[in-house]
Each structure stands twice: as C-alpha cells, then as structure tokens.
N, C-alpha and C positions, 0 to 999 in steps of 0.2 A: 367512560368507555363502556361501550355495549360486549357483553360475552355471549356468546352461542348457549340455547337454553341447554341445559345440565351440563355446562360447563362454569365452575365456576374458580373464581382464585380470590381466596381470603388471605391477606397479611393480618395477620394478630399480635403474635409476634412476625414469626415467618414463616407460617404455616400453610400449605398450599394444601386446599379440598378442594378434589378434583375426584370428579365420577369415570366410574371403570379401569378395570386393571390395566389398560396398554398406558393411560397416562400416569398411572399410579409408577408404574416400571420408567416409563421416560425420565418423570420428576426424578425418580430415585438414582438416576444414570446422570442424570445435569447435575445433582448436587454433589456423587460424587465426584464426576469431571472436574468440577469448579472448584472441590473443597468447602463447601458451606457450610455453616454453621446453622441447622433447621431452625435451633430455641432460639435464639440470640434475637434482641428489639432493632428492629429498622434506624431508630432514632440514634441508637450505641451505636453505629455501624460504620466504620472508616468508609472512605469516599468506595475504596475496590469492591469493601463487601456489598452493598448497594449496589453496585454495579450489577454484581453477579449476580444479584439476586431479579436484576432487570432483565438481563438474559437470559436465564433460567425460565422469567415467567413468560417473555417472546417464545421460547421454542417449547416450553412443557406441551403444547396444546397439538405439536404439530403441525402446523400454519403450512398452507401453501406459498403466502407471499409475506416473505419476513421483510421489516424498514426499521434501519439501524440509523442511529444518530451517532455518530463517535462512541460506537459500540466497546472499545478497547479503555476509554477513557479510566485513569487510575487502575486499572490491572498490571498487576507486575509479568517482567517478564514469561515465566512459565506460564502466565494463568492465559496473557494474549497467545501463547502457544496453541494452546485447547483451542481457543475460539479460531482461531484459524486452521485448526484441525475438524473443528464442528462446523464450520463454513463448506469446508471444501467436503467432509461427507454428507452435506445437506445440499449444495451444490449437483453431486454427483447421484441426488434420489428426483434430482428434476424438481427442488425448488427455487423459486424466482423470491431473490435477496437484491435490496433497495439498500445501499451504506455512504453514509456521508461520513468521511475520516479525513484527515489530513494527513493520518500515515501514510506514505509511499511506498513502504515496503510491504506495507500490507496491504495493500490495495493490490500491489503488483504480483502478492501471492495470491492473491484469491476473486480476485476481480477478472471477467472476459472484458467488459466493457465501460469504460469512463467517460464520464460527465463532467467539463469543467462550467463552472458559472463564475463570472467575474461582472461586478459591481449589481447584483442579482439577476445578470443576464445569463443563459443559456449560447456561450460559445463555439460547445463542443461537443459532439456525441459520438467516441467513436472507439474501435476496437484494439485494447490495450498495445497488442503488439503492431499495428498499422502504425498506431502514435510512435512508439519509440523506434518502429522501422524509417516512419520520415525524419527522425533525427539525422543529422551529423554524426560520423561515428567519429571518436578525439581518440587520439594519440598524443600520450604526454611522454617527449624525447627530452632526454639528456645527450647534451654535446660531452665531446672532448676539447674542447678551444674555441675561442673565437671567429676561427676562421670558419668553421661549422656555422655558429649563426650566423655571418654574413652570407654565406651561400643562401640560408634558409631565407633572410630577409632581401633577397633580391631576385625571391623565385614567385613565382605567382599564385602559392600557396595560400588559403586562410588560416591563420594563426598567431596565438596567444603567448607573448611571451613571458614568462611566469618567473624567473630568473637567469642572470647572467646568461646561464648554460642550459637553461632548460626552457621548452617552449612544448604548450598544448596545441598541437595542428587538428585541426576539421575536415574529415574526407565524406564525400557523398558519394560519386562513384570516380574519381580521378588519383584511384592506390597508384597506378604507372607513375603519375604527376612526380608524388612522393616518394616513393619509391627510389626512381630516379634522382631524384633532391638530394636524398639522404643517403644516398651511395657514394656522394662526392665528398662526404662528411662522416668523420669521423665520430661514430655513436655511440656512447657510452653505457647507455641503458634506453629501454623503449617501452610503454606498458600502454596497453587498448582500455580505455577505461568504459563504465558500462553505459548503454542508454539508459536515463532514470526518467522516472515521471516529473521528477524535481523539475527536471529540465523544462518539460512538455511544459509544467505548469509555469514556473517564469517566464517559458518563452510568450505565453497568452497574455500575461501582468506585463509583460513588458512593452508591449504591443501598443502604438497610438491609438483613440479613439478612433 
C-alpha cells in the first residue's frame, strides 16, 4: 500500500509515526476512543484489538474517502458503539465512507445509501429509506377467538398466520381494508412492527433469477 509522502504508519509493535501535530492529536483521540493498547504486539492481539488497530490506522490520516470491510467485525458491544459514533461524525465533516457489513442495524444507523449484490451481481442501489418505504408495513394481531380469524381468512387481506390466534398482516396502502376487517373482530393485542433492511435483503435472495 502506497502512503502519501510524510506520511507514514509503522506497526513495530503498534506504534504509529506520523508527521505533524494535527495527526499526532487525531491518533491520540482514536486510541483513546477505542481504548488501545499503543505497546502491545500485533501478533498477541485478540481478533477486536486488531481490529481497532485497523480502524485507527483508516481514519488517523484523515482520508476523504474511507472503504470499510466489516469494519465492526470482533468489536464488542461498546467499542461498535464509538465506530458508529465516529461514522456518523465523519459523515457529518462531508466524508464519502464505502462499508461492506452484514450488520443491519448498523447499516441502517449510519448508512444514506445501500448496495445490495447477490451472487456477485450488483442488484440494488438505492436510498435506505425509499428501500424500507417500498416495503409492506406488518401488523402482528392477536385475536380473541376463532371467530376473529375466520373473518380474517375470508377477507382479502395479505397475511401470515403465525398461530392459532395470532396472524402477521401486510398493508401498502389499503389501512381502510383492515381496518374494517378488524372492527368485526374482536382484538386482543395489535403491534406495527419495523421495516428492516433484513427484509429488503431476503426479499432480493429470494427473488428467481
């Protein structure tokens, strides 16, 4: 890997030389963000510290255009905290971040725009929340009786019956639909559950050639 000249980054143990005081202060702000260990050998280093120590050396420099590979991979809780805290104020300085993660949830904090590829094609390009706005929004009811789900299963509804008494319905825009359905029915509990990128992305895997 080519470095910008006077810029340079020596691991020895895990020792970053770097010229001038602004990166001198950054390094020192990543390492304690992350909690690092400076002395400590690369080779000794559990999969997380490694990690951090890859991160640290992506963003010590500054970079206008950071590219992440499962950036979060082996950090524990708190520590994918930071990085998603250091995302989103690197985001917010107008830098352009490239992240391949399989995390959903963190994609869907910190990500504007997703890319799905499936069997190494390019599927999808498109802007997080358009994606989970063309989902289905579900609605997982609970009946009181029987008689409730026969209303349900002889309305024209889409929906998943999940047990006896409880069924996940699919609404796009026909709430009236349901609405209506479930007025004749007595309901026991009712909860919206969220649009996830899970979704987005099975729905693509699931998809025929």
């Amino acid at each position: 890997m080519c470095l910008p000249p006077r810029k340079v980054l020596l691991l020895l143990p895990v020792i970053f030389v770097i010229s001038g005081r602004k990166d001198h202060v950054r390094r020192n702000q990543l390492i304690d963000r992350f909690e690092l260990e400076p002395g400590g050998k690369i080779r000794k280093m559990s999969k997380g510290m490694k990690q951090k120590v890859g991160l640290i050396a992506a963003f010590v420099h500054d970079p206008e255009v950071i590219i992440l590979d499962e950036p979060t991979s082996g950090l524990d809780p708190l520590m994918q905290k930071r990085f998603v805290e250091l995302i989103i104020e690197e985001r917010s300085r107008g830098k352009t971040i490239l992240m391949s993660s399989h995390q959903f949830d963190e994609i869907n904090q910190i990500c504007e725009r997703a890319a799905i590829i499936r069997e190494g094609k390019l599927v999808a390009v498109e802007n997080i929340h358009s994606m989970k706005a063309a989902l289905p929004q579900s609605f997982v009811v609970t009946l009181e009786n029987n008689e409730g789900m026969t209303i349900l299963q002889n309305s024209t509804l889409n929906y998943i019956q999940r047990a006896p008494l409880i069924a996940e319905i699919f609404i796009k825009d026909d709430y009236d639909s349901m609405l209506n359905t479930l007025a004749n029915c007595k309901v026991a509990h009712m909860v919206s559950t969220p649009r996830t990128l899970d979704q987005i992305f099975m729905d693509f895997y699931g998809k025929e050639h």
